[in-house]
C-alpha positions as CSV (number, residue, x, y, z in Angstrom):
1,X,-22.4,-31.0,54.0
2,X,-20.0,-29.9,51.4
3,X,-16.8,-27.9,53.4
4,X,-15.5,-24.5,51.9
5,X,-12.0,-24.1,51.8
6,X,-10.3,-20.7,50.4
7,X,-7.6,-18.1,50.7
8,X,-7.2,-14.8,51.7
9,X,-7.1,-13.0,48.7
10,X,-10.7,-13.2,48.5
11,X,-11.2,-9.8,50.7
12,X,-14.8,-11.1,52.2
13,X,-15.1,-9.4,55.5
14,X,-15.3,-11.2,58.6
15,X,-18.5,-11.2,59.3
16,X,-19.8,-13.3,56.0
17,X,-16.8,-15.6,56.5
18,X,-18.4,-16.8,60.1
19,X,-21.2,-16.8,59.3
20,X,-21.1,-18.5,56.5
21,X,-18.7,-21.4,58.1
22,X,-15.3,-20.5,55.7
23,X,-12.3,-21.9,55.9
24,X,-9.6,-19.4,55.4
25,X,-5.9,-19.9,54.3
26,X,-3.8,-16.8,54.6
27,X,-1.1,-16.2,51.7
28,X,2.2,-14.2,52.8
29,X,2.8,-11.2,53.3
30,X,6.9,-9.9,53.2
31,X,7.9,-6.4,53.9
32,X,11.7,-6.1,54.4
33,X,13.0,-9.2,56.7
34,X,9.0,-9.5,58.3
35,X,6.7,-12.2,57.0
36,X,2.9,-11.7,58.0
37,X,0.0,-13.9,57.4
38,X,-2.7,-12.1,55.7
39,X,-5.5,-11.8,58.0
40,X,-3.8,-13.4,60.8
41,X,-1.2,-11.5,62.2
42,X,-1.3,-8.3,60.1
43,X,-4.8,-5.9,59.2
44,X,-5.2,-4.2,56.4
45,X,-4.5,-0.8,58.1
46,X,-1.4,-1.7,59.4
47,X,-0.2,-3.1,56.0
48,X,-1.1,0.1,54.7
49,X,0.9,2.0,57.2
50,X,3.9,-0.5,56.3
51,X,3.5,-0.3,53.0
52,X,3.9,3.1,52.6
53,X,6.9,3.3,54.9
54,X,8.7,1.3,52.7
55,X,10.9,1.9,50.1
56,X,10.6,-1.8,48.7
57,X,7.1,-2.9,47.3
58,X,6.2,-6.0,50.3
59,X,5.8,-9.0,48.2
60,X,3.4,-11.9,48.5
61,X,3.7,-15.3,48.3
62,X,1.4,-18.2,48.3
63,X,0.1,-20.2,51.3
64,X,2.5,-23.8,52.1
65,X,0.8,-26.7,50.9
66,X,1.0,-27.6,54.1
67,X,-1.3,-25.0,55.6
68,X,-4.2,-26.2,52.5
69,X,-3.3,-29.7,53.8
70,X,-4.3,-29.6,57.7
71,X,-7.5,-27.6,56.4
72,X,-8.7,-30.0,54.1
73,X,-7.6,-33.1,56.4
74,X,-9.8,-31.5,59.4
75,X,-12.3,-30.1,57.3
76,X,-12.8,-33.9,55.5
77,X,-14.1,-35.4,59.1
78,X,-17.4,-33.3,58.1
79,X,-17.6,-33.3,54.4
80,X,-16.2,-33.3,51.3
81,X,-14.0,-30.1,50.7
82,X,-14.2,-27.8,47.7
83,X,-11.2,-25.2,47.9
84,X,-11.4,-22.1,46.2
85,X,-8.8,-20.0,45.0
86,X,-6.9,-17.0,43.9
87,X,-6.3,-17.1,39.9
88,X,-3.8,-19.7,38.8
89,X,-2.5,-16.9,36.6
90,X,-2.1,-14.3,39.2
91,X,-0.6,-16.8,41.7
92,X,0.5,-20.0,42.4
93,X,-1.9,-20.4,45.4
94,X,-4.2,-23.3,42.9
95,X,-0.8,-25.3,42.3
96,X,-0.2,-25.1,46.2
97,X,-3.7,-26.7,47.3
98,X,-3.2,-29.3,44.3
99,X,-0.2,-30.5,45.8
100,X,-1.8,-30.1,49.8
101,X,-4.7,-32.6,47.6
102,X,-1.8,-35.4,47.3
103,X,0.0,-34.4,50.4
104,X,-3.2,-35.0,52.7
105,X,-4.7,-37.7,50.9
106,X,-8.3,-36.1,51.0
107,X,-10.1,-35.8,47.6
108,X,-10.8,-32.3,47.6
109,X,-12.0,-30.4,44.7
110,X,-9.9,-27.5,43.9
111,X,-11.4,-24.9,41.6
112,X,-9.4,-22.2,40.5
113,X,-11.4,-18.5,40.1
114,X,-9.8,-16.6,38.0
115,X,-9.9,-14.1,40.2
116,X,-8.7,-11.8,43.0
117,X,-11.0,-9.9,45.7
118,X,-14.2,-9.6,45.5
119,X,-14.2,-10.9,42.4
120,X,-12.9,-14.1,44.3
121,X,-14.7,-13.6,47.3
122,X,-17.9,-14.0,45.6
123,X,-17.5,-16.7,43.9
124,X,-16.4,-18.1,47.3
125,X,-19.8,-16.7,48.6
126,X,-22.3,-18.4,46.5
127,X,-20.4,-21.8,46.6
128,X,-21.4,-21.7,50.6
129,X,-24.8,-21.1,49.9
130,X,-24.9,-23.6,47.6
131,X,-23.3,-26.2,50.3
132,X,-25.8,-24.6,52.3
133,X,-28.4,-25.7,50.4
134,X,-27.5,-29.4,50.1
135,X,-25.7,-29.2,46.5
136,X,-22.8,-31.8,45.6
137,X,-19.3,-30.9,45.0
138,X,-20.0,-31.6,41.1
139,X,-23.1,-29.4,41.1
140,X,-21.7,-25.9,43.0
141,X,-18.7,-26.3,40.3
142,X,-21.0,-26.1,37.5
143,X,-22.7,-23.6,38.8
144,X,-19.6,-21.8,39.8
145,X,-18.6,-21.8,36.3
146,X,-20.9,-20.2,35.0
147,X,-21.1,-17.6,37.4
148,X,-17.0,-17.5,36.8
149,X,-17.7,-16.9,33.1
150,X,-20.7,-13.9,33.1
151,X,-18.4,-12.0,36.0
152,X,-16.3,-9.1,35.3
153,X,-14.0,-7.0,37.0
154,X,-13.1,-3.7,36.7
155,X,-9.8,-2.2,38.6
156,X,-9.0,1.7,39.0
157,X,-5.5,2.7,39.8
158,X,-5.0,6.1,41.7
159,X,-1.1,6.0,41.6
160,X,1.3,4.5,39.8
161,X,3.7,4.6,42.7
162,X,3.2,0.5,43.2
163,X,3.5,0.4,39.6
164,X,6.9,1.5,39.6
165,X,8.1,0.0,42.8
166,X,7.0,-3.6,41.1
167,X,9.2,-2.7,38.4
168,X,6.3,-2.8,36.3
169,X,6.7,1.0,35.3
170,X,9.9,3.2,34.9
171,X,10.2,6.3,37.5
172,X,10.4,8.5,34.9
173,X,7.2,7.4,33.1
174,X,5.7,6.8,35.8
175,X,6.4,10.7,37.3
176,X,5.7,12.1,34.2
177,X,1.8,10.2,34.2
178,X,1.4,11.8,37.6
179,X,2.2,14.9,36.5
180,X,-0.5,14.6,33.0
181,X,-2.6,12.9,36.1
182,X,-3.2,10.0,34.4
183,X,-5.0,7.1,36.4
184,X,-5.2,3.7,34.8
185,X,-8.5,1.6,34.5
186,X,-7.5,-2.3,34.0
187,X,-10.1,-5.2,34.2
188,X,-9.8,-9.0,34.1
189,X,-9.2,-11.1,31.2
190,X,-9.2,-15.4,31.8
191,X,-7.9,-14.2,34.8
192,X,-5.3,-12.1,34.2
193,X,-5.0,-8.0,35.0
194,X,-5.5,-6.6,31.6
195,X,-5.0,-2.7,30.6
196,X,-8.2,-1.1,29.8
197,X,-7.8,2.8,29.0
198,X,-5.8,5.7,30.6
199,X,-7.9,8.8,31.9
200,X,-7.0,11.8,32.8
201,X,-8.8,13.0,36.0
202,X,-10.6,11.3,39.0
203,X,-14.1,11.9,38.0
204,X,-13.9,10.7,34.6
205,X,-12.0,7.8,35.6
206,X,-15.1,7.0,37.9
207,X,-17.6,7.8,35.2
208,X,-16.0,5.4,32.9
209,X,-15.6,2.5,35.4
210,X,-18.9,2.6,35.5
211,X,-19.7,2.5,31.5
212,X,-17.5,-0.1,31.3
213,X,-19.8,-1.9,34.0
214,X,-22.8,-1.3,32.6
215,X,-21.4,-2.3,29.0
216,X,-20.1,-5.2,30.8
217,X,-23.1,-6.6,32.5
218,X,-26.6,-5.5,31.4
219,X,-28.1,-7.2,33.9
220,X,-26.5,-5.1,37.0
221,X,-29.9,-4.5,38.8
222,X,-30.0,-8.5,39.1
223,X,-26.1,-8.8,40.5
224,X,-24.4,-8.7,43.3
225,X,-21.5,-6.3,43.8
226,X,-18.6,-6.3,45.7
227,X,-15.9,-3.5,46.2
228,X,-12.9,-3.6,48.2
229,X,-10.4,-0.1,48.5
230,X,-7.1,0.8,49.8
231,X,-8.0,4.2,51.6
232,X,-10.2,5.8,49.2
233,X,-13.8,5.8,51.2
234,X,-14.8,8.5,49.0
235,X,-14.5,7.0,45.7
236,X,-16.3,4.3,46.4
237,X,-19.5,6.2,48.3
238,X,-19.6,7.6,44.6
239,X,-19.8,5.1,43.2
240,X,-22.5,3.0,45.5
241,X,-24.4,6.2,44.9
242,X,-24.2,5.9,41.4
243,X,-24.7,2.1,41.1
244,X,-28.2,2.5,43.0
245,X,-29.5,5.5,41.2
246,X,-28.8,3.9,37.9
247,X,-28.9,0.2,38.8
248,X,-30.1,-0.7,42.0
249,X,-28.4,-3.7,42.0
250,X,-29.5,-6.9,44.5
251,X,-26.5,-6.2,46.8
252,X,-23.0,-4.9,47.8
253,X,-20.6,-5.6,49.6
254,X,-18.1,-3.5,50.4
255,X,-14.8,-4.4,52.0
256,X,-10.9,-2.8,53.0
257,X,-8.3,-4.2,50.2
258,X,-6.5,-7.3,51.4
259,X,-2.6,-6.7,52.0
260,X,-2.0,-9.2,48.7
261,X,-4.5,-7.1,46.4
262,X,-3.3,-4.0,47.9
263,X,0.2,-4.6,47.3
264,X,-0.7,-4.1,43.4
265,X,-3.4,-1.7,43.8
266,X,-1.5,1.2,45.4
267,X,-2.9,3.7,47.7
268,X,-6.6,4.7,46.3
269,X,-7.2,1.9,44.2
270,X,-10.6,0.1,43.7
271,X,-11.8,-3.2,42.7
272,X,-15.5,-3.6,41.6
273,X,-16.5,-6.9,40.8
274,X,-19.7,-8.4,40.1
C-alpha cells in the first residue's frame, strides 16, 4: 500500500494522524537559543506561552533532509511513499524532502501543496484515503491536484503584533491599526499569503470571512472544512455555527494552530480552509 509521508505544518490532530497511519516530520521551532520540534517536544500551548514571552518572533525552519530521509527509507519496506508538504513558496520544507529523495535512494513522490494547515492537512487527509483505497502513487496525485486547485483558504489576523515583530509591519503602523482596530483578512494565492481586505471590527471581519468563502466555493455544503486557531475558541464556535446554518457542510475539523502557522498568525488568528 501506498505510504504517507508529511510535515507538521499540516495542523491535523492526533487522532486522524493514527488512525490514518501518517508519517509525520516535524519542522523547527527557535525561540531565543531553544530549538523545539514541532509536535515532538513542544505543544501548541506551550509555544503559545513562549511565544508571548518573548520579545523576538521564534522562527521556523525546515525539517533536515535527513529526518525526510530515514522516513522514507523505513516507510519504502512497505510501499511506495508519497510525501506531502508545506508550500514550496512558504518554505523550503519541498526542496528538503527532494534532496532526502536522492539522499535515501527511495523513489518517493514528493508533492508540494501549496499550502499551510488545514489547508495542508487535508490535502494530506484525502491522499490516505485514497492509499487506503488501493490507488497508485500516479492516481492520488491527480486527484490531489485537482483538489489542490478548487481549495481555498481564508486567513483572519486579530493582531498585528507578529506582524510587526517579523518585520513585516512598522511599530508605528502597526500601533496606529490597533488603535483604528483594524484586523486583516489574507487568503492563499498559488500558494502564497496574499492580502485580501482590512476591516474594522471583529464581527465584520467574521461576517466577511465568510462571504469571501461562500464566493469562494459554492459548493460548501459538499466540502470538507478544516479550522485551526491560536487561542480564539470563540471565533471559531461562530463561525461553525454559521457554516452549518448556512451551509451544512460534509465535515469539519477543527484543530489548535501549529507552532510554525502560529508564529505568523499571532494570538487570535484563524485559518479556514476547505
Amino acid at each position: 500500500m501506498l505510504q504517507i509521508v508529511t510535515d507538521s505544518s499540516c495542523d491535523l490532530p492526533q487522532e486522524l494522524i493514527k488512525s490514518n497511519n501518517i508519517r509525520v516530520v516535524p519542522l523547527n521551532i527557535i525561540i531565543g537559543d531553544e530549538v523545539f520540534q514541532e509536535g515532538v517536544d513542544i505543544s501548541p500551548e506551550t509555544f503559545y506561552e513562549k511565544m508571548s514571552q518573548s520579545r523576538i518572533l521564534p522562527k521556523t525552519s525546515q525539517p533536515v533532509p535527513a529526518a525526510f530521509a530515514n522516513a522514507f527509507r523505513e516507510l519504502s519496506n512497505y510501499g511506495q511513499v508519497l510525501c506531502l508538504t508545506l508550500s514550496s513558496k512558504l518554505s523550503g520544507t519541498y526542496q528538503s524532502a527532494h534532496v532526502a529523495k536522492k539522499l535515501s535512494g527511495v523513489d518517493a513522490v514528493i508533492f508540494d501543496t501549496l499550502a499551510g494547515s488545514l489547508g495542508h492537512g487535508l490535502q494530506v487527509l484525502k491522499a490516505s484515503k485514497l492509499a487506503q483505497a488501493g490507488c497508485t502513487a500516479a492516481e492520488v496525485v491527480a486527484e490531489l491536484t485537482r483538489y489542490r486547485e478548487k481549495m481555498k483558504i481564508v486567513i483572519i489576523l486579530k493582531t498585528l503584533e507578529n506582524v510587526v515583530k517579523g518585520g513585516r509591519l512598522s511599530r508605528f503602523k502597526g500601533s496606529l491599526a490597533n488603535i483604528l482596530n483594524l484586523r486583516l483578512l489574507l487568503h492563499n494565492q498559488d500558494g502564497e499569503v496574499v492580502l485580501l481586505d482590512k476591516i474594522r471590527g471583529s464581527k465584520k471581519l467574521l461576517h466577511r470571512a465568510l462571504q469571501m468563502m461562500q464566493n469562494y466555493c459554492p459548493d460548501l455544503p459538499e466540502r470538507e472544512i478544516g479550522i485551526t486557531h491560536f487561542r480564539n475558541l470563540a471565533d471559531v464556535e461562530t463561525i461553525i455555527k454559521a457554516l452549518n446554518e448556512q451551509f451544512n457542510p460534509r465535515n469539519i475539523i477543527v484543530n489548535n494552530m501549529g507552532a510554525t502557522m502560529a508564529t505568523y498568525a499571532g494570538e487570535g488568528g484563524v485559518i479556514i480552509s476547505c
